[in-house]
Backbone as CSV, one residue per row, in Angstrom:
resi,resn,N_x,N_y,N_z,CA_x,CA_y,CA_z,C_x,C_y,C_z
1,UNK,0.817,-1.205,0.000,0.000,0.000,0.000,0.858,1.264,0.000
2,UNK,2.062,1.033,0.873,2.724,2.343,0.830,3.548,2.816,-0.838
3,UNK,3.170,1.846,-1.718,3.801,2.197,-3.004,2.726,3.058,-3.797
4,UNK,1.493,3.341,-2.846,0.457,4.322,-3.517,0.232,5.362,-2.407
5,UNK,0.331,4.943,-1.444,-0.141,6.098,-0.459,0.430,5.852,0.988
6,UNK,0.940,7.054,1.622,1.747,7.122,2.765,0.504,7.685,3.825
7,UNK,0.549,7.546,4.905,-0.277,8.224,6.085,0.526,8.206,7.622
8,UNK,0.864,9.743,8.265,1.236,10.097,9.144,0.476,10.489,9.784
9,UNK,0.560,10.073,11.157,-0.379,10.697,12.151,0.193,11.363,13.608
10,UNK,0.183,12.983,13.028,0.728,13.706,14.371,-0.184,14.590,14.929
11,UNK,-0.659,14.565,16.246,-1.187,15.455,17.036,-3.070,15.455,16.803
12,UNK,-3.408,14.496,16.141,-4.909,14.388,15.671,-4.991,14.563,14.553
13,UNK,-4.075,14.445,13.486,-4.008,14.767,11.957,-3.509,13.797,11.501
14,UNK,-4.224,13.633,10.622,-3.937,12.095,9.818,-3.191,12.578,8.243
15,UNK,-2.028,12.898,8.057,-1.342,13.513,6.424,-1.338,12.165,5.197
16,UNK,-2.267,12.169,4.693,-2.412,10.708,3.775,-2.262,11.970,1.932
17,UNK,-1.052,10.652,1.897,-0.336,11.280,0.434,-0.723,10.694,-0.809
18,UNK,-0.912,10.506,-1.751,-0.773,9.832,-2.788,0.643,9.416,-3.500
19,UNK,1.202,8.964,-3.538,2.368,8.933,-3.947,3.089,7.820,-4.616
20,UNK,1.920,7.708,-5.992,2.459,7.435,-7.126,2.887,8.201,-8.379
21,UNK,4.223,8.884,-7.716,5.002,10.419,-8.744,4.827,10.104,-10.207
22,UNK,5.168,9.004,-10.700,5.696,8.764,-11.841,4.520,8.932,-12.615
23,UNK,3.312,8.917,-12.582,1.955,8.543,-13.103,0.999,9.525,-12.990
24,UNK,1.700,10.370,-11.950,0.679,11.517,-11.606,-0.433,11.193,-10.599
25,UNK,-0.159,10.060,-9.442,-0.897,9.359,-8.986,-2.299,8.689,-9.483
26,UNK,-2.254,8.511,-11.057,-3.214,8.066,-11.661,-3.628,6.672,-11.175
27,UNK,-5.235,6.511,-11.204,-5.334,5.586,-10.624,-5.756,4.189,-11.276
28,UNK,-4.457,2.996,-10.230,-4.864,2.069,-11.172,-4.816,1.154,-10.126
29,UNK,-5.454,-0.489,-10.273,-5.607,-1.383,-9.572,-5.532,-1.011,-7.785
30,UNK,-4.093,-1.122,-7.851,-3.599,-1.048,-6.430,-4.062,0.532,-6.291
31,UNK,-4.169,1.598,-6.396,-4.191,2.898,-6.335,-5.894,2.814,-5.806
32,UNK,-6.854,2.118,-6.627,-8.300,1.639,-5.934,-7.927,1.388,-4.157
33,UNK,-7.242,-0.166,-4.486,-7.392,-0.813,-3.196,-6.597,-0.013,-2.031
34,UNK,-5.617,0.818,-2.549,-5.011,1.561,-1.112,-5.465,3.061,-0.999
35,UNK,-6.685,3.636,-1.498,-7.194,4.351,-0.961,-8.350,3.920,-0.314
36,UNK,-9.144,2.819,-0.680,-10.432,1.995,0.179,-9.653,1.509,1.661
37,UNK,-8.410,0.596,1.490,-8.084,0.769,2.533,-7.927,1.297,3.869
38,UNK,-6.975,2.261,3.177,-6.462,3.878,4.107,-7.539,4.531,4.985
39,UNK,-8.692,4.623,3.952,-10.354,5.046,4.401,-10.592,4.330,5.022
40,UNK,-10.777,2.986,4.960,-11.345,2.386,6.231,-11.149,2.329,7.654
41,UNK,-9.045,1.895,7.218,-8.776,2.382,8.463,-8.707,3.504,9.325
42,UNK,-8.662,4.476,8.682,-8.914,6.016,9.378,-10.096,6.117,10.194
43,UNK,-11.351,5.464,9.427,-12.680,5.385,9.919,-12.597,5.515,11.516
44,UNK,-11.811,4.368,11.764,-11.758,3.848,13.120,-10.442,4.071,14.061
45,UNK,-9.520,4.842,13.039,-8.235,4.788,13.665,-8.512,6.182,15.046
46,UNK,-7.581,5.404,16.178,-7.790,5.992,17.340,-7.039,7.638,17.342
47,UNK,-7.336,8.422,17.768,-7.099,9.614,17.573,-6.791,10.465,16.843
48,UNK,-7.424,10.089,15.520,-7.395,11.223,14.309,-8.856,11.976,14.552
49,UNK,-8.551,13.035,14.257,-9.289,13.982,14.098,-9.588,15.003,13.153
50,UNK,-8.800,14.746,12.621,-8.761,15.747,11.272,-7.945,15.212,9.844
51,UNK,-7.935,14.901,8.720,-7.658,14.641,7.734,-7.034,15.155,6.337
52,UNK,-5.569,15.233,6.108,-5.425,15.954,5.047,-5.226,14.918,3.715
53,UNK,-5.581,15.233,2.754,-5.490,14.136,1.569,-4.868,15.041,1.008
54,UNK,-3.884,14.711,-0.061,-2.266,15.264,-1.345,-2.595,14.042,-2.042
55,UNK,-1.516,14.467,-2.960,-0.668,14.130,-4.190,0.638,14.828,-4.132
56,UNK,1.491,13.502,-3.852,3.156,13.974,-4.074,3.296,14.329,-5.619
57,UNK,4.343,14.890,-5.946,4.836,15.306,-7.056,3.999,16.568,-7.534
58,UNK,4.109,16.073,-9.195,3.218,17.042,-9.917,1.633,17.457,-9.806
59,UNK,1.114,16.253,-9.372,-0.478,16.547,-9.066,-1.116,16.171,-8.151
60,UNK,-2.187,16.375,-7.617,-2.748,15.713,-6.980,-3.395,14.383,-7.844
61,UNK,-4.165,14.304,-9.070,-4.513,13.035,-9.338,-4.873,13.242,-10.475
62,UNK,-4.332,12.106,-11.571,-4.738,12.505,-13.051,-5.660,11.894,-13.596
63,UNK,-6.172,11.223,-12.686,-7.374,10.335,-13.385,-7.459,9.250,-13.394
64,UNK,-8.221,8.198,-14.162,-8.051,6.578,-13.950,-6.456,6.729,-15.337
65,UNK,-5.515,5.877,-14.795,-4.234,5.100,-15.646,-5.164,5.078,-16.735
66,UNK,-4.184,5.401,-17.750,-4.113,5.616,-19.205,-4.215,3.907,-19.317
67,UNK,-3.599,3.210,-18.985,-3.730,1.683,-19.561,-4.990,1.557,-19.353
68,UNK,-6.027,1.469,-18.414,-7.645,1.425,-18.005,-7.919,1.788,-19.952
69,UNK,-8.007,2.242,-20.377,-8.317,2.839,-21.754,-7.847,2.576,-22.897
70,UNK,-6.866,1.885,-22.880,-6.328,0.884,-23.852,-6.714,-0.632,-24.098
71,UNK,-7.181,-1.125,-22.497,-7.822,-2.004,-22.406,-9.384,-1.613,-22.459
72,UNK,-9.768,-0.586,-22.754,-11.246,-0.590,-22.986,-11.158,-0.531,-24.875
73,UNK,-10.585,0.269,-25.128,-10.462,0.388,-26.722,-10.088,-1.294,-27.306
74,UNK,-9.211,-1.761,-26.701,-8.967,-3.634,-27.320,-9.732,-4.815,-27.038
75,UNK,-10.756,-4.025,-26.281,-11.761,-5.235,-25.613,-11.672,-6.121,-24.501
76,UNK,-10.302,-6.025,-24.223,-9.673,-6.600,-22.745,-10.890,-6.052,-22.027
77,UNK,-11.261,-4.786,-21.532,-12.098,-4.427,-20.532,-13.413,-4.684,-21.197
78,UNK,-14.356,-5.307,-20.585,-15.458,-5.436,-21.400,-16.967,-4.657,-20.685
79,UNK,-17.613,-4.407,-21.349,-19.127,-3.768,-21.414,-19.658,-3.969,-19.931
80,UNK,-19.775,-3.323,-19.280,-20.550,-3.584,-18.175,-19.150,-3.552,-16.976
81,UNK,-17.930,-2.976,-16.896,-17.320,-3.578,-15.864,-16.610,-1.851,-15.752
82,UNK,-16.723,-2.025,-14.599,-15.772,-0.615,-13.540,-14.638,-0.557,-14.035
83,UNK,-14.163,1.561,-13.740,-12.825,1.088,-13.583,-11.814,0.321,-12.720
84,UNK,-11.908,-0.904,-11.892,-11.812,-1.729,-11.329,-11.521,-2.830,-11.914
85,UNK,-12.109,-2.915,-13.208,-12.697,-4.206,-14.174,-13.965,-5.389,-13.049
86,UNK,-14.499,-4.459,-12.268,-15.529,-5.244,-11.683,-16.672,-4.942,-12.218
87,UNK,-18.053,-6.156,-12.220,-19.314,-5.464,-13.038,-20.025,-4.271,-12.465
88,UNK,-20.033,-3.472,-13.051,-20.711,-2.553,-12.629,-21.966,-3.157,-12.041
89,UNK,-23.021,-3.885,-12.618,-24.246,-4.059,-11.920,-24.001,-4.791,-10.982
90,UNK,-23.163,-5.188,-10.158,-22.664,-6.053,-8.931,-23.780,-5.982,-8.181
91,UNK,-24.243,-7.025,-7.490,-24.796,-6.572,-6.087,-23.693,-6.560,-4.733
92,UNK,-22.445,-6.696,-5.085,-21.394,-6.505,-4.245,-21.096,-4.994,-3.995
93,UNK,-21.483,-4.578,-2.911,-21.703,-2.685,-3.016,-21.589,-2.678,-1.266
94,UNK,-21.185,-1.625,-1.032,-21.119,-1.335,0.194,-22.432,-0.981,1.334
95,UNK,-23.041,-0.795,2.334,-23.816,-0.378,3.258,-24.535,1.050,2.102
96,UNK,-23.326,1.721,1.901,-23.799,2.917,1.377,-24.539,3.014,-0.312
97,UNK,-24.068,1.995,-1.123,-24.239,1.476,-2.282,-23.102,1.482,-3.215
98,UNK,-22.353,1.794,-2.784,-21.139,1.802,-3.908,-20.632,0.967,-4.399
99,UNK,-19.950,0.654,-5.594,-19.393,-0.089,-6.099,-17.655,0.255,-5.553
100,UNK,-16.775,-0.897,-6.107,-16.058,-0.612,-5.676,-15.513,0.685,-6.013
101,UNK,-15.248,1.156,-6.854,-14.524,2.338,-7.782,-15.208,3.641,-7.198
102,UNK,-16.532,3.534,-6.547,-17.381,4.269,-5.943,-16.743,4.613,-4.467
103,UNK,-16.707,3.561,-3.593,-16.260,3.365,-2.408,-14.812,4.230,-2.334
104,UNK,-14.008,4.016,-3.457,-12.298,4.679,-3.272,-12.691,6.000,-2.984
105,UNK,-13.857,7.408,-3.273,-14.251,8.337,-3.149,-15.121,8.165,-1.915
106,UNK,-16.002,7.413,-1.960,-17.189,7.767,-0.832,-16.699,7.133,0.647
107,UNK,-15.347,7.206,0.545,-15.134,6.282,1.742,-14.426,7.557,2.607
108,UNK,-13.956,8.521,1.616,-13.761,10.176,2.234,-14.638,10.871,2.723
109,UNK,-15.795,10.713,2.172,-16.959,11.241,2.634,-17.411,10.446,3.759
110,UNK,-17.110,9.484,3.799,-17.869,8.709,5.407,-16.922,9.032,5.962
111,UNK,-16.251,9.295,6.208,-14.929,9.646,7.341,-16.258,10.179,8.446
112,UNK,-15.526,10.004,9.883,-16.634,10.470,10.897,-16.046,11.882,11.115
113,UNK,-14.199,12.201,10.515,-14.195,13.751,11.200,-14.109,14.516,10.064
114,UNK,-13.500,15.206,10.359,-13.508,16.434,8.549,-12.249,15.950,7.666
115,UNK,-12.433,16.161,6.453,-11.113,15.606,5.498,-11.380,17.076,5.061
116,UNK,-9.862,17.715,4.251,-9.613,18.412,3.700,-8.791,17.769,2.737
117,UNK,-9.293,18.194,1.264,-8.796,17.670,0.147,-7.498,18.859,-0.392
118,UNK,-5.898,18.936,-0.713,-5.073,19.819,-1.314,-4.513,19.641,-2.811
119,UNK,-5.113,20.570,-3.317,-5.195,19.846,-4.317,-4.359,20.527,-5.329
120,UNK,-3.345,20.279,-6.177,-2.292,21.055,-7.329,-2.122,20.174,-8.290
121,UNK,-1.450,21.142,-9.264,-1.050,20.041,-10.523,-2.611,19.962,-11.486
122,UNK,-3.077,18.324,-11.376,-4.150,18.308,-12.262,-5.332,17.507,-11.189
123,UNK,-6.469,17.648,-11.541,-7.390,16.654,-10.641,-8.370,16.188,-11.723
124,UNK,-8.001,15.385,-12.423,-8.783,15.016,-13.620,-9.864,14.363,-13.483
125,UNK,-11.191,13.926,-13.900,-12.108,12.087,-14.388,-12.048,12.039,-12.437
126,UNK,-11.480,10.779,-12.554,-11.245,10.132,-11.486,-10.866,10.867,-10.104
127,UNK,-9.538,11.863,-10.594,-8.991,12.965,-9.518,-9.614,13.799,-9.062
128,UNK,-10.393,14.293,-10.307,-11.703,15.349,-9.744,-12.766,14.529,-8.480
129,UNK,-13.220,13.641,-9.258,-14.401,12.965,-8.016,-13.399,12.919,-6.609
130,UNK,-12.227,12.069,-6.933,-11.630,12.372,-5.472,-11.841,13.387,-4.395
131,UNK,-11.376,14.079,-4.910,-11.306,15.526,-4.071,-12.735,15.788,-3.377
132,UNK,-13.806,16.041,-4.689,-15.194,16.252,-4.244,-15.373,15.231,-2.996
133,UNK,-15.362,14.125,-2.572,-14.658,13.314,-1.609,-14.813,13.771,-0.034
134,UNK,-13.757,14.955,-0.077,-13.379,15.624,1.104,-14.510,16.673,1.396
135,UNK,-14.594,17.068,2.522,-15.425,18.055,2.831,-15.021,19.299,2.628
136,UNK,-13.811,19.466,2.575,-13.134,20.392,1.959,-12.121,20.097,0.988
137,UNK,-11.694,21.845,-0.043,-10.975,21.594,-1.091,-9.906,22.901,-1.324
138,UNK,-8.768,22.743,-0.780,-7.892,23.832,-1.031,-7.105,23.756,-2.588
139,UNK,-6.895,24.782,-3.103,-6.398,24.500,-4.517,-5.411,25.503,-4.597
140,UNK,-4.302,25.765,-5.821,-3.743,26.743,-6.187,-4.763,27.256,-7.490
141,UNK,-4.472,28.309,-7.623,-4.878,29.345,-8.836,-4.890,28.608,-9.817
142,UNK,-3.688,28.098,-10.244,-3.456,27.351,-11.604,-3.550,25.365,-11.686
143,UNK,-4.459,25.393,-10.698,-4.875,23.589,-10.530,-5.649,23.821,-11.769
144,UNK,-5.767,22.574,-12.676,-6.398,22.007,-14.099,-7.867,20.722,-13.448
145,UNK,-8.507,21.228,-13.420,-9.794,20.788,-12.850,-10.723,20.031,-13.947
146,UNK,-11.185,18.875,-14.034,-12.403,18.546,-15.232,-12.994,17.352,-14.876
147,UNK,-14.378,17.299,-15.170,-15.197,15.963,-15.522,-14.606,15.273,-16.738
148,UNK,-13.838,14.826,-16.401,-13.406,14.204,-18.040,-14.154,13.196,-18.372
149,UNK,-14.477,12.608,-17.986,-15.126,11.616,-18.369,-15.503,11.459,-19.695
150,UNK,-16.145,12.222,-20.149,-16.830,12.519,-21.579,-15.981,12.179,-22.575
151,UNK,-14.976,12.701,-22.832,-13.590,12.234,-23.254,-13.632,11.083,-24.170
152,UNK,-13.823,10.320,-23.231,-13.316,9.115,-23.974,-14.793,7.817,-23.681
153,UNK,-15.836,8.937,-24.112,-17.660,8.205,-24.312,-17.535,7.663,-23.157
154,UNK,-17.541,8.177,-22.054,-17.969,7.699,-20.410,-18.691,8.734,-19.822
155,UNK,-19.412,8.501,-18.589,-19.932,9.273,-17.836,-19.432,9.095,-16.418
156,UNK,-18.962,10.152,-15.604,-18.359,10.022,-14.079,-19.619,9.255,-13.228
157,UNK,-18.458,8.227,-13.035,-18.748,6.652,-12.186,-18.418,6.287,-11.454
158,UNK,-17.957,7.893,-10.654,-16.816,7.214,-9.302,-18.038,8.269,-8.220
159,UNK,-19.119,8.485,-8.064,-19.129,8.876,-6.849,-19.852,10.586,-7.502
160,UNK,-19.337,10.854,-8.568,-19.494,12.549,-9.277,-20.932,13.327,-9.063
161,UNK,-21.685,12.466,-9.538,-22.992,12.904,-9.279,-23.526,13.008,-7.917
162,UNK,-23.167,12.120,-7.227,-24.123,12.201,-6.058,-23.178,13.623,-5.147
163,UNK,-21.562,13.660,-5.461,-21.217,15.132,-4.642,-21.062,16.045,-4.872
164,UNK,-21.448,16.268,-6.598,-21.412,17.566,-7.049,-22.994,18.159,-6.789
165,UNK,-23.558,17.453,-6.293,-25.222,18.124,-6.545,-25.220,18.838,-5.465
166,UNK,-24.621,18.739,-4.602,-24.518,19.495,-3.330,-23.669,21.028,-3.166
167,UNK,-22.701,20.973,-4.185,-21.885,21.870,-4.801,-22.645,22.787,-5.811
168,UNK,-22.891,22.680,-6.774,-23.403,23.213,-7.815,-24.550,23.404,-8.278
169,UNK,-24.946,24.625,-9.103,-26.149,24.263,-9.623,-26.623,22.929,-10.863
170,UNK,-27.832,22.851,-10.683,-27.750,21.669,-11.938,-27.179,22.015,-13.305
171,UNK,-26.896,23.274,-13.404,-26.834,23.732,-15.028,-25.506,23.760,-15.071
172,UNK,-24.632,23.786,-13.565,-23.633,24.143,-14.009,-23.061,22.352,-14.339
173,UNK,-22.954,21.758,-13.270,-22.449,20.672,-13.124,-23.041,20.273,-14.656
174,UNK,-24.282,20.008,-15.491,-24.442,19.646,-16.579,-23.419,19.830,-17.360
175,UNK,-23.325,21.298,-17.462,-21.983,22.181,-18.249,-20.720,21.231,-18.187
176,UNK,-20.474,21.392,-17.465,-19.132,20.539,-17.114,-18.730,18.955,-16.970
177,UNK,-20.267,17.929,-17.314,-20.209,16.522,-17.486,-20.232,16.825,-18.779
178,UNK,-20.930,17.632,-20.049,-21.353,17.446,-20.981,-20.502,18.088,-21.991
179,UNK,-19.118,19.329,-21.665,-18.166,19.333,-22.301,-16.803,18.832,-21.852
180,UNK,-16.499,18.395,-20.719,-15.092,18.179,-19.820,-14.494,18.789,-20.052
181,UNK,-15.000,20.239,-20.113,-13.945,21.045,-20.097,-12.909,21.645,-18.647
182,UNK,-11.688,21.587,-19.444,-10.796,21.875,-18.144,-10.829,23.868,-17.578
183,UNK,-11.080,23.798,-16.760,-11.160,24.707,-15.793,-9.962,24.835,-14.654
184,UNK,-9.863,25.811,-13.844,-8.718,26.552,-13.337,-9.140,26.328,-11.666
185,UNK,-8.217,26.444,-11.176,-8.689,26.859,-9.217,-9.354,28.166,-9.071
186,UNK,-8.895,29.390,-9.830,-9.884,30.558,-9.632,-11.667,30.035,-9.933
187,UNK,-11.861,29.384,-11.161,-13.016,29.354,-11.369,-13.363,28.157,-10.174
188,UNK,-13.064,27.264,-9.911,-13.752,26.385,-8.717,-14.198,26.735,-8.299
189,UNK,-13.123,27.885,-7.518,-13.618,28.403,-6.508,-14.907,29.328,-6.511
190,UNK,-15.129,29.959,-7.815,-16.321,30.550,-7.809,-17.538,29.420,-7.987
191,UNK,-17.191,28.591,-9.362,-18.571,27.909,-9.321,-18.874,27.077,-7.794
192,UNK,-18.126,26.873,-6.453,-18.698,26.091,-5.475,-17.509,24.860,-5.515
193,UNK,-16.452,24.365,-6.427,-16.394,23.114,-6.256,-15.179,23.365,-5.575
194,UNK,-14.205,24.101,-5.045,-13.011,24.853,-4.385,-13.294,25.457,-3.172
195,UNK,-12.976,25.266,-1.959,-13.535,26.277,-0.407,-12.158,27.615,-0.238
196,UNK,-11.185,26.847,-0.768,-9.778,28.286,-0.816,-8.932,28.222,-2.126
197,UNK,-8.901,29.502,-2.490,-7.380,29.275,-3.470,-6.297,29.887,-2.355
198,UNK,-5.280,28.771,-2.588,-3.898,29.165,-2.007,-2.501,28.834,-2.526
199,UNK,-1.973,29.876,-2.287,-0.601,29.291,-3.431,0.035,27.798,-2.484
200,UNK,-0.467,27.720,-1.440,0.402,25.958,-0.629,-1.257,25.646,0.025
201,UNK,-1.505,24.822,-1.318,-2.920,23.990,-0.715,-2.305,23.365,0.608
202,UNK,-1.554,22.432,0.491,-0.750,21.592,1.531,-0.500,22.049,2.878
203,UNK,-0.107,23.130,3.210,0.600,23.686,4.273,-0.992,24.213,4.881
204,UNK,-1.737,25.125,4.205,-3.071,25.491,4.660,-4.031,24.376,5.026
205,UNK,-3.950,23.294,4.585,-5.109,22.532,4.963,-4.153,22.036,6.591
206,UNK,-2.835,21.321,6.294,-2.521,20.937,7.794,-2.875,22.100,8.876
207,UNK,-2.748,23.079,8.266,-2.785,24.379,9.363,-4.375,24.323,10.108
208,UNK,-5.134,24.215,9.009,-6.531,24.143,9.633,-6.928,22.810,9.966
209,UNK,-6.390,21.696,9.263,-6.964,20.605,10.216,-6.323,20.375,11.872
210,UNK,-4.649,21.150,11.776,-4.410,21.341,13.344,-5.170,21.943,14.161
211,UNK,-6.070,23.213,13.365,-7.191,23.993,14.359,-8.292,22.844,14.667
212,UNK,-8.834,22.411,14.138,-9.928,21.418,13.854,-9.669,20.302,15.012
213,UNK,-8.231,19.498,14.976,-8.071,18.677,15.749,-7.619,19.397,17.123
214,UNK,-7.465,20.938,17.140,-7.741,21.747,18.810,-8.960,21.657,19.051
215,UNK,-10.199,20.945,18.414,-11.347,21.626,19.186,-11.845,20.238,19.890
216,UNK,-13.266,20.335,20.503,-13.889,19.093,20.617,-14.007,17.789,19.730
217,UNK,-13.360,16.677,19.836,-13.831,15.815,18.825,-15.300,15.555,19.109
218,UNK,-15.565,15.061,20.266,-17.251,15.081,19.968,-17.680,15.977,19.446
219,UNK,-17.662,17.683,19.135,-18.601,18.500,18.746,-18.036,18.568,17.361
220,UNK,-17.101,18.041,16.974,-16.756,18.048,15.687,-17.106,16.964,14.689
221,UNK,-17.391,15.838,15.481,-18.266,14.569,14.701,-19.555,14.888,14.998
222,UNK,-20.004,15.145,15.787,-21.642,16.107,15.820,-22.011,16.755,15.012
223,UNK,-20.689,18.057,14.283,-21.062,18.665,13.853,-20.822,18.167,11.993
224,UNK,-20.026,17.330,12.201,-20.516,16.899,10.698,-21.337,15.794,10.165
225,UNK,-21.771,14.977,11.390,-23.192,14.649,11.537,-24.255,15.299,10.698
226,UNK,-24.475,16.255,11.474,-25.541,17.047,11.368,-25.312,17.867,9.864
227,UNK,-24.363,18.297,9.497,-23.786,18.458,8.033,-24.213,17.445,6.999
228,UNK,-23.698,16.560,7.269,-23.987,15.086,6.259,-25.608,15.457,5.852
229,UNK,-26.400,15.559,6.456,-27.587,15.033,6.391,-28.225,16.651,5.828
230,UNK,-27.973,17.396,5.917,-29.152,19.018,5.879,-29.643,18.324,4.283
231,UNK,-28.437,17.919,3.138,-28.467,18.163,1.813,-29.383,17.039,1.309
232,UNK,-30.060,16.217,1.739,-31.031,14.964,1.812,-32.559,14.881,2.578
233,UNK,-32.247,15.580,4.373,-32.828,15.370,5.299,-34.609,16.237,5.284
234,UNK,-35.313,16.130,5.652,-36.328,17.029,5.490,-36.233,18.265,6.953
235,UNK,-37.270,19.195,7.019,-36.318,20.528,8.034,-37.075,19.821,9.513
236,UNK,-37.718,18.797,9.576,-38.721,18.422,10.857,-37.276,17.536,11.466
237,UNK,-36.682,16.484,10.340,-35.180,15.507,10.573,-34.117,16.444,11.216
238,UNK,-33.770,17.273,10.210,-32.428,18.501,10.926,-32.954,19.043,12.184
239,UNK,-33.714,19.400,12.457,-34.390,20.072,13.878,-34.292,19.086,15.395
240,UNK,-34.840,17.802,14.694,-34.725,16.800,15.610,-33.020,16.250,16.014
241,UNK,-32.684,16.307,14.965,-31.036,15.597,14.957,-30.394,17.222,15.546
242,UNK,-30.457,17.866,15.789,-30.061,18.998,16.178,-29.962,19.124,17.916
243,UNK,-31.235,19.307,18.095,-31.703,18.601,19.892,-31.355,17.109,20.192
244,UNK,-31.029,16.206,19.208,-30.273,14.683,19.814,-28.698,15.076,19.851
245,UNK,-27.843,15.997,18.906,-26.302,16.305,19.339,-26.677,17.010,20.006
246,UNK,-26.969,18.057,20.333,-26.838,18.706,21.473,-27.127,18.477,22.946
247,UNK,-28.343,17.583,22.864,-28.285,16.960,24.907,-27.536,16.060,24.809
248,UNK,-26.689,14.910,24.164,-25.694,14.473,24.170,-24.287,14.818,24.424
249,UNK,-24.251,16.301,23.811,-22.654,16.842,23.980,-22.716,17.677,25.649
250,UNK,-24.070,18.233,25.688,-24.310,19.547,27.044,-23.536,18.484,28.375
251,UNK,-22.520,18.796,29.073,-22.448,18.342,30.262,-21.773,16.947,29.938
252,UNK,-21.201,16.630,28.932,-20.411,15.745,28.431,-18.849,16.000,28.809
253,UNK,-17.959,15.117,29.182,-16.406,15.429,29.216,-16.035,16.851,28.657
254,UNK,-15.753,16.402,27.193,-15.208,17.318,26.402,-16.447,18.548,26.605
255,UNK,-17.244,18.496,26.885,-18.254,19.996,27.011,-17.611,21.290,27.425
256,UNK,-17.288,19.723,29.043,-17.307,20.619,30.062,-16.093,21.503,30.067
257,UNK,-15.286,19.999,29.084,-13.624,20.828,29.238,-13.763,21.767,28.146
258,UNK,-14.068,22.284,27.486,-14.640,23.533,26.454,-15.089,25.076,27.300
259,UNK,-15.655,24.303,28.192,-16.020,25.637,29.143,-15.222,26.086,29.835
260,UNK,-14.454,24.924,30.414,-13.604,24.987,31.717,-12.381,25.881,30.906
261,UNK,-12.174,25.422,30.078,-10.444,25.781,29.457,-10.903,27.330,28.854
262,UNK,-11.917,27.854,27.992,-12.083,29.148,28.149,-12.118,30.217,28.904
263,UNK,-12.548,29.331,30.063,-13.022,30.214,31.747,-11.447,30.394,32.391
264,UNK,-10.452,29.507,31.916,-9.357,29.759,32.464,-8.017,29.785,31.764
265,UNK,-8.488,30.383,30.274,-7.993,30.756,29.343,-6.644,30.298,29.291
266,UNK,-6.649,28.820,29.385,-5.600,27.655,28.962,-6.155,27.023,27.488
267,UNK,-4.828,26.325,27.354,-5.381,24.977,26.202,-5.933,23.894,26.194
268,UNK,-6.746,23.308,26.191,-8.012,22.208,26.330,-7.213,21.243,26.162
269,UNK,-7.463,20.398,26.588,-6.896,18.597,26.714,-8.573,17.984,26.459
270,UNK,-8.432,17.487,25.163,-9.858,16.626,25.243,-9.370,15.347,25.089
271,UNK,-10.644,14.039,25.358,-10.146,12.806,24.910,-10.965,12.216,23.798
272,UNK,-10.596,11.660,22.849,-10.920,11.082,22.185,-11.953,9.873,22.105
């Protein structure tokens, strides 16, 4: 796994790299299975709290491997099968429904604390859905952004639809499945699919997931709890799930130590 992706964990921050340089961390076989991995284990791994996802080298992620597409053009890959080469109509799918190729993205999004996605270079097809992934998305100015999919007579199958709808308007996201056209970090950031441009995506996201992992972890899995759900939930659900985190957290450990450590304007020690 570490020949696709590295993960350090200091101080409640989990730094998970991509780091297949040579390829542009494009994703292929193993590049699937060691980001489903990585995700899983984070899920549960004991004292992370905050999440940064990269790409070493030139990009953050160029898309599914160019070979994936050579074997679709020669017939090696055949009609009906993921980029995985698994069938798409599987009933082998996760809790959530994903297929596998689905899961390598939506397994960022189940994370229980916040991921921040940094993103440079290119985030192509595949790289793009990644990112969308994270709950957040730091970029430089000159990141190369696209639904590629279209490209090469496909439609985004990793996860695209279900996290751009939350991002975008319908007309825009149409726009952008229906030409793949490549776009910039300035524009992300306007159409919704970018939260910062910064010239060191990298350095800014650790910076804020170190703030993130200073605060409450309970009020910070509470609070993206309650996040997850507004973009689905009806307003009677959010109201209710609102009053269930909150008499849960009131008078809780970490609450109290929230109060206590302001009142005596020290640094909080919470536990995990």
């Amino acid at each position: 796994m570490e020949e696709r992706i590295t993960v350090e964990i200091s101080e409640g921050v989990a730094d998970v790299r991509l780091v297949r340089t040579d390829k542009m961390n494009a994703l292929d076989d193993a590049m699937f299975s060691a980001l489903i991995e990585t995700g899983e284990r984070l899920k549960t791994e004991k004292g992370v709290r905050a999440i940064v996802l990269s790409g070493e080298g030139r990009a953050f992620c160029a898309g599914l491997d160019m070979g994936n597409f050579g074997k679709m053009a020669s017939g090696e890959r055949k009609g009906g099968q993921s980029s995985t080469g698994e069938s798409l109509l599987t009933d082998n799918r996760t809790a959530g429904g994903s297929n596998r190729a689905q899961h390598a993205v939506m397994v960022w999004s189940e994370q229980v604390v916040p991921v921040i996605a940094a993103v440079h270079g290119v985030a192509f097809g595949g790289g793009f859905q990644l990112a969308l992934g994270a709950d957040l998305r730091f970029v430089t100015a000159d990141t190369r952004m696209s639904v590629m999919e279209i490209k090469w007579g496909l439609v985004p199958d990793m996860a695209g639809m279900v996290l751009m709808r939350g991002l975008v308007r319908d007309d825009v996201a149409r726009e952008l499945t229906y030409t793949g056209r490549i776009f910039d970090g300035e524009e992300a950031a306007r159409l919704g699919l970018a939260t910062r441009v910064c010239a060191d995506p990298r350095a800014e996201a650790l910076a804020l997931a170190a703030e993130i992992a200073g605060k409450s972890p309970t009020a910070i899995r509470a609070a993206k709890r309650l996040l997850d759900m507004v973009a689905d939930a009806d307003q009677h659900a959010i109201l209710k799930a609102e009053s269930v985190e909150q008499a849960a957290l009131i008078g809780s450990p970490n609450q109290v130590e929230a109060v206590m450590s302001n009142m005596q304007k020290r640094a909080a020690v919470y536990a995990d």
